[in-house]
C-alpha positions in Angstrom: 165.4 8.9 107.4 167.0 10.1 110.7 164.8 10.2 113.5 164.9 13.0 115.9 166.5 11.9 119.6 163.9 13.4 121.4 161.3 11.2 120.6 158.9 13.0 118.8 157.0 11.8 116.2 157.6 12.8 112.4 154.8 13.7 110.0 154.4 14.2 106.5 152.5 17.6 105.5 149.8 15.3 104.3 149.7 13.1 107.4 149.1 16.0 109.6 146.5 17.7 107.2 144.4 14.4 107.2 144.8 14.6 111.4 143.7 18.0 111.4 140.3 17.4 109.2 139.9 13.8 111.1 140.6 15.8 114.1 138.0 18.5 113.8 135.2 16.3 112.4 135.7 14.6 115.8 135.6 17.7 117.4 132.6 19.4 115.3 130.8 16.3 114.1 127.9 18.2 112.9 127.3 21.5 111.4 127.1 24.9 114.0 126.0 28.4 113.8 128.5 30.5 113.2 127.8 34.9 113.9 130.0 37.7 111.7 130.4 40.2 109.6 130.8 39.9 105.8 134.1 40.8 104.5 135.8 40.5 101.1 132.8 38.9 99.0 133.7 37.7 96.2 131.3 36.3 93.5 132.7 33.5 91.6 131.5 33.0 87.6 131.1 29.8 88.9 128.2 30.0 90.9 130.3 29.5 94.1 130.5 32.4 96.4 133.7 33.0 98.8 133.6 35.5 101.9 135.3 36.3 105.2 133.4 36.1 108.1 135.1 38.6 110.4 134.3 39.7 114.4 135.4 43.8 113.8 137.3 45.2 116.4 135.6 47.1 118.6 137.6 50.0 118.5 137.3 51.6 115.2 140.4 51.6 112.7 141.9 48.6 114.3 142.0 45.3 112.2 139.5 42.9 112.8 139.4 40.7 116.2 138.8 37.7 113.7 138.1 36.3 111.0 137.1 33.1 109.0 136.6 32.0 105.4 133.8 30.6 104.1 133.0 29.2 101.0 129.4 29.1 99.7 129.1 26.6 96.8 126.6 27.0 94.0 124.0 24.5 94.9 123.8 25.9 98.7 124.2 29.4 97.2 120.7 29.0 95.4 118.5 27.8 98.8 120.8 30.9 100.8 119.9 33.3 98.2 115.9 32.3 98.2 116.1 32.5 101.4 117.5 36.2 101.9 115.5 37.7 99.3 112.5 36.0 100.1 112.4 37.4 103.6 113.5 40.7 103.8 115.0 41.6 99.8 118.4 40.6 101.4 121.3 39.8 100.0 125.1 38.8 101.0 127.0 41.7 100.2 129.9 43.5 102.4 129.6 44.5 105.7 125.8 42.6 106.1 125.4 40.7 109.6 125.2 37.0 109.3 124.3 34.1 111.0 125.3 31.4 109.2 124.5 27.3 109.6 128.1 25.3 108.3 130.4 23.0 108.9 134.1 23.3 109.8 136.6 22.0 107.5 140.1 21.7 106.7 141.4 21.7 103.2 144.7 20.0 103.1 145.7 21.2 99.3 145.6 24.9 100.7 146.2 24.3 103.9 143.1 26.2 104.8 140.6 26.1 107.5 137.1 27.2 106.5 133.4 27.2 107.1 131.8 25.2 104.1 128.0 27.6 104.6 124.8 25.5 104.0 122.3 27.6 105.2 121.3 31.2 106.7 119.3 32.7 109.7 117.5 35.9 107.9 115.9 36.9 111.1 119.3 37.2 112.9 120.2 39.4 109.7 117.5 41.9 109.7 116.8 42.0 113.7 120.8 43.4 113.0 120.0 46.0 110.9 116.8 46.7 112.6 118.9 47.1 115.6 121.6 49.1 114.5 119.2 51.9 112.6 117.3 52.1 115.9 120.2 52.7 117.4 121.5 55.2 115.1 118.0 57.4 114.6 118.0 57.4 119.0 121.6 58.7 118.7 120.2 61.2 115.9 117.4 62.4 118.1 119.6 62.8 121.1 121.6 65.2 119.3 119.1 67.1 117.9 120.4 66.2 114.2 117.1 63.8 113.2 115.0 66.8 112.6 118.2 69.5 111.7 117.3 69.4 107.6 113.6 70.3 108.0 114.7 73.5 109.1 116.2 74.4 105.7 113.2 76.2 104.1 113.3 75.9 100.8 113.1 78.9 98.5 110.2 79.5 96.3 110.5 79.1 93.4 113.1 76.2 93.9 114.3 76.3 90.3 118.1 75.9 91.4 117.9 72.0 91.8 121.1 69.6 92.7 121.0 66.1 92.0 123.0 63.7 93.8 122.6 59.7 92.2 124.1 57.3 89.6 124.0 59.4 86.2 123.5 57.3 83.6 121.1 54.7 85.8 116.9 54.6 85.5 116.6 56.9 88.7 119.0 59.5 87.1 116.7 59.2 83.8 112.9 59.2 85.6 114.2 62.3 87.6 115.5 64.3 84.8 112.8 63.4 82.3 110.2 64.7 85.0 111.9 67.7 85.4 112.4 68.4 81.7 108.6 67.7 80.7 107.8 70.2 83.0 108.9 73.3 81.0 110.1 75.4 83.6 113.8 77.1 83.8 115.3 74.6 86.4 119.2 74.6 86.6 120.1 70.9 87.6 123.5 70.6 89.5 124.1 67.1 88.8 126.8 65.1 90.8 127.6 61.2 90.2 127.9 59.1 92.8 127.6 55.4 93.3 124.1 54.1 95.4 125.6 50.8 96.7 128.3 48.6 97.3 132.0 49.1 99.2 132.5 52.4 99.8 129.1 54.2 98.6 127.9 55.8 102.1 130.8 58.1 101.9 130.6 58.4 98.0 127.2 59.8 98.6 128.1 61.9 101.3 130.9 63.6 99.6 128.6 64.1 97.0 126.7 65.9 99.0 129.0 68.3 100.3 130.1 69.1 96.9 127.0 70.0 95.7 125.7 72.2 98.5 128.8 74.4 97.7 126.9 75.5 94.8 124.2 76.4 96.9 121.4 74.7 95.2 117.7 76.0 96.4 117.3 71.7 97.3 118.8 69.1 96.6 117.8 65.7 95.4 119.1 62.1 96.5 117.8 59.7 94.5 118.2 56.0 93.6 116.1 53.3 91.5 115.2 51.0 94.4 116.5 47.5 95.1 117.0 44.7 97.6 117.8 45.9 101.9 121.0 45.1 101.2 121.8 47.3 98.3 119.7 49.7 100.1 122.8 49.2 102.8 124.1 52.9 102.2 120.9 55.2 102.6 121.3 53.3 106.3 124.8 54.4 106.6 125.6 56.6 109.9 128.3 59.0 107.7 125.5 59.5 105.4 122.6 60.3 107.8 125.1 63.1 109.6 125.7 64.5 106.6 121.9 65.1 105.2 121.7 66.7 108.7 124.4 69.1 108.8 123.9 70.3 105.7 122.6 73.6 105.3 120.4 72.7 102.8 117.0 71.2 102.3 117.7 67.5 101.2 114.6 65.6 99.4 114.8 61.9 99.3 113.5 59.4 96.5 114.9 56.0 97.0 112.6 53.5 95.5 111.1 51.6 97.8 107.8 51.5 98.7 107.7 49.7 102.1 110.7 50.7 105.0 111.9 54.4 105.6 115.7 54.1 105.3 117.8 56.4 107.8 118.5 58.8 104.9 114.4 59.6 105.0 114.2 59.7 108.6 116.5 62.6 108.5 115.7 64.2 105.1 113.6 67.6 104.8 111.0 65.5 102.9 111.2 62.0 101.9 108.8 60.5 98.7 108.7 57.0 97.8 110.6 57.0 94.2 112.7 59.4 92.2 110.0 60.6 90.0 107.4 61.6 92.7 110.5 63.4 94.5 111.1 65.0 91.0 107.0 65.5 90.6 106.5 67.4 94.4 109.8 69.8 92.9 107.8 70.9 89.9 104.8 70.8 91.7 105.8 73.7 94.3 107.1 75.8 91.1 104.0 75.0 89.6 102.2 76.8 92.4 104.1 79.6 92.7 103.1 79.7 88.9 99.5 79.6 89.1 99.9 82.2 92.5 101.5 84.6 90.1 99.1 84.2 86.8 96.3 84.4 90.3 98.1 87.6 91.6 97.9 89.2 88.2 94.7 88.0 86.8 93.7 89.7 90.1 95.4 92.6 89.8 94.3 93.0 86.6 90.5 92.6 87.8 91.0 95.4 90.6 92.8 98.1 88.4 89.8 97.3 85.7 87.6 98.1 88.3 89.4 100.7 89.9 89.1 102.1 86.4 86.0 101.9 85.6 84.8 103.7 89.1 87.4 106.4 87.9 85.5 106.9 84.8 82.3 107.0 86.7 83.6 109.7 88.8 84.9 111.7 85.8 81.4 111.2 83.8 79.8 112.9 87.3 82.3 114.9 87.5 82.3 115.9 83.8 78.0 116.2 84.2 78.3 118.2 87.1 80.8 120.9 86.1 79.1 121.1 82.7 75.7 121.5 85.0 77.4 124.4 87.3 79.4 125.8 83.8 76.1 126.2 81.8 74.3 128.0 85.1 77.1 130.0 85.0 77.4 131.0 81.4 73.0 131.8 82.1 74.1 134.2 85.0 76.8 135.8 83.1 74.8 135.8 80.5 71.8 137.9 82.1 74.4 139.9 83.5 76.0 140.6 80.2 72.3 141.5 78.8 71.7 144.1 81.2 75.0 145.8 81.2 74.6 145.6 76.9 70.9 147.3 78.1 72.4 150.1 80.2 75.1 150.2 78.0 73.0 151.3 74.9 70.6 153.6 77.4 73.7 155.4 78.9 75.6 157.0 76.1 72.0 158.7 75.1 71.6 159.9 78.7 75.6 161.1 78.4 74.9 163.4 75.1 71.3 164.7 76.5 73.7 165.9 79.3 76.8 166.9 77.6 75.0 168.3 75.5 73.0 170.4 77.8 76.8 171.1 79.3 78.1 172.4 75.9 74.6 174.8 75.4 76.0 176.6 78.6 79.1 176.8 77.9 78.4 178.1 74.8 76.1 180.3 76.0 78.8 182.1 78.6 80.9 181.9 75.6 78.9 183.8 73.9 78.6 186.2 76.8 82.3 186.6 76.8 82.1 187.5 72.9 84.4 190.8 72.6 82.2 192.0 70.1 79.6 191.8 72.7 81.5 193.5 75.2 82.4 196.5 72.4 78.7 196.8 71.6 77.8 197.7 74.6 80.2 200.5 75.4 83.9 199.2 76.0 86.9 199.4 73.8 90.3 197.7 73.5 93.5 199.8 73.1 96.7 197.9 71.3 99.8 199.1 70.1 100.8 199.3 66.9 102.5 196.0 66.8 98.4 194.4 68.6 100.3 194.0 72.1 97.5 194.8 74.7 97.5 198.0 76.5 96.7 196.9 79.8 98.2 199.6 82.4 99.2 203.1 81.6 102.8 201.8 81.6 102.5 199.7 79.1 102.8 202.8 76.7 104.9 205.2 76.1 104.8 209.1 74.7 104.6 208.8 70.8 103.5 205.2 71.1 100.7 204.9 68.1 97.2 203.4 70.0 94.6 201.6 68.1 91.5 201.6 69.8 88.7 198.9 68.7 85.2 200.2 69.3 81.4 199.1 68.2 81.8 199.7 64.3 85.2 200.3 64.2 88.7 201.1 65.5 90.1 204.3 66.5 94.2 205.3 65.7 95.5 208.0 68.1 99.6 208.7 69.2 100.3 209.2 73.0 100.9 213.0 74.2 101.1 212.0 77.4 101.0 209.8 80.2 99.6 210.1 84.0 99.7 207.7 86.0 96.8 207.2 88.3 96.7 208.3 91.7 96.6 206.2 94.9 92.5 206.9 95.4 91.9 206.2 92.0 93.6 202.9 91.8 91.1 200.0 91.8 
């Protein structure tokens, strides 16, 4: 082997791997505490676990200010799980805040530094999250978005319902199943989406979005419960803006009985699991069922009553105008009676008179008889032919005259005519 002419020392790969881990169990004799970001979990069928610990940038879209891998071996794994769960249903999954206790080491066969993780500070964990919701529902109320959704009134009946969850999973099945029982004509708009895990705040909120295009009367997020961390999403920021800019009511049922995740904070109604958020749905139809069976039970009560005073009214009515009819029918009657009365006493009076009348008239008749007349010394002159000699000129010389007289006629001819004079004339 040459060695370099500047003095240097020469080491193997291996010598200088074994410096480093000598080096840095100098430096870091015992273990430390170590603050990040999970990143990349990975969950071994081993048992083991394997993570980055990352600082993220603090401007967001840039790549992380640094990072560190840790490895989490089976038989720590089991005290750090406890642990988690046993304080606040935690559990290591992307993106939680950690504090974790480990040791620094350097594995020469990868040529990797690491954190080898022993043990976990849960309080740092959930004063974290505790944190960063406060500080997102303070943002919320600052911009008047925390109370945005309760001003979506939701129609009545709300039988137009959209569901946003995992199809297929318990929540999806207790909903639906409460819904169904219920017999009522509800329309579910059902959109999949995933409730936890990389990637699920914004799978939810797109969900969302997609189903208030169909313009659902409300619409229902709901999940099947679980630890904080798989809880992670209904605390997401993206998520929380979305419920509130939505222009429709947004009921949540998330399954869990103790905290309030940001999603309920900023829901029109929130209700503790999927099946009481279905129950309160079918509840309100419910009640505008029984208000519309009330309404016409009720109007069916006033226009029974309403008739029965209408046939009170006609039975008076019906009394009284038979009352006024019959005391008519009496007067008219009377009336009739007396006219029938005079009626049979006046054509008697009419013949005594007329008959009187026609014994006058006969009488001058009689007077006027021209037999009469010739019986008591007048005659009446006609021509041959029985015209009426009225006036001297009404004959002529040679003109035959019949003359009637009392017991008989006389026949003379015309010698002559004369005129009347002047004095004479009547």
């Amino acid at each position: 082997m040459i060695e370099p002419s500047d003095g240097l020392p020469t080491l193997s790969v291996e010598e200088l791997s074994h410096l480093l881990k000598d080096g840095l169990a100098t430096l870091f004799p015992e273990d430390l505490w170590v603050e990040g970001q999970v990143s990349n979990f990975h969950d071994a069928r081993s048992g083991h676990a394997y993570f980055d610990l990352v600082e993220p940038s603090a401007v967001p879209g840039r790549a992380v200010a640094a990072k560190l891998s840790v490895a989490l071996f089976k038989g720590a794994r089991i005290g750090v799980d406890h642990t988690l769960a046993a304080v606040g249903e935690l559990a290591l999954a992307n993106d939680l805040q950690l504090r974790i206790r480990a040791r620094l080491d350097f594995y020469p066969p990868s040529g990797r530094l690491q954190l080898i993780m022993n043990g976990v500070d849960p309080a740092f964990t959930l004063g974290r999250l505790a944190a960063e919701r406060e500080r997102l529902l303070h943002a919320l109320a600052d911009e008047g978005l925390l109370r945005a959704n309760r001003a979506n009134p939701i129609p009545v009946p709300p039988l137009r319902v959209g569901l946003v969850t995992s199809i297929g999973s318990a929540a999806h099945a207790d909903f639906s199943e409460e819904i169904s029982r219920s017999g009522f004509p509800f329309t579910i708009l059902e959109r999949d989406a995933r409730v936890q895990g990389d990637g699920s705040a914004v799978d939810l909120a797109e969900a969302l979005h997609m189903v208030a295009t169909h313009q659902p009367d409300v619409i229902a997020l709901v999940r099947g419960g679980g630890s904080a961390t798989d809880l992670a999403a209904f605390d997401a920021e993206v998520l929380a803006r979305t419920i509130a800019t939505l222009d429709v009511a947004v009921v949540t049922g998330i399954g869990h009985e103790v905290d309030r995740a940001v999603a309920d904070e900023v829901a029109h109604t929130a209700f503790k699991t999927p099946t009481a958020c279905a129950v309160a749905i079918v509840g309100q139809v419910a009640a505008f069922a029984d208000a519309v069976t009330d309404l016409q039970e009720s109007i069916a009560l006033r226009a029974g009553a309403s008739t029965a005073r209408s046939t009170d009214l006609l039975d008076d009515l019906a009394q009284r105008t038979a009352r006024s009819a019959t005391a008519v029918l009496d007067r008219r009657a009377d009336r009739l009676d007396d006219k029938v009365k005079r009626l049979r006493r006046s054509p008697l009076a009419t013949l005594d008179r007329q008959a009187e009348r026609l014994a006058g008239i006969t009488s001058n008749l009689r007077a006027l008889d021209p037999a009469r007349i010739l019986a008591r010394g007048w005659s009446i002159t006609r021509l041959a032919d029985g015209t009426l000699v009225r006036s001297v000129t009404d004959t002529a010389v040679g003109d035959t005259l019949v003359t009637h007289v009392a017991g008989g006629t006389v026949t003379s001819t015309v010698d002559e005519t004369e005129p009347a004079s002047r004095e004479e004339t009547p």
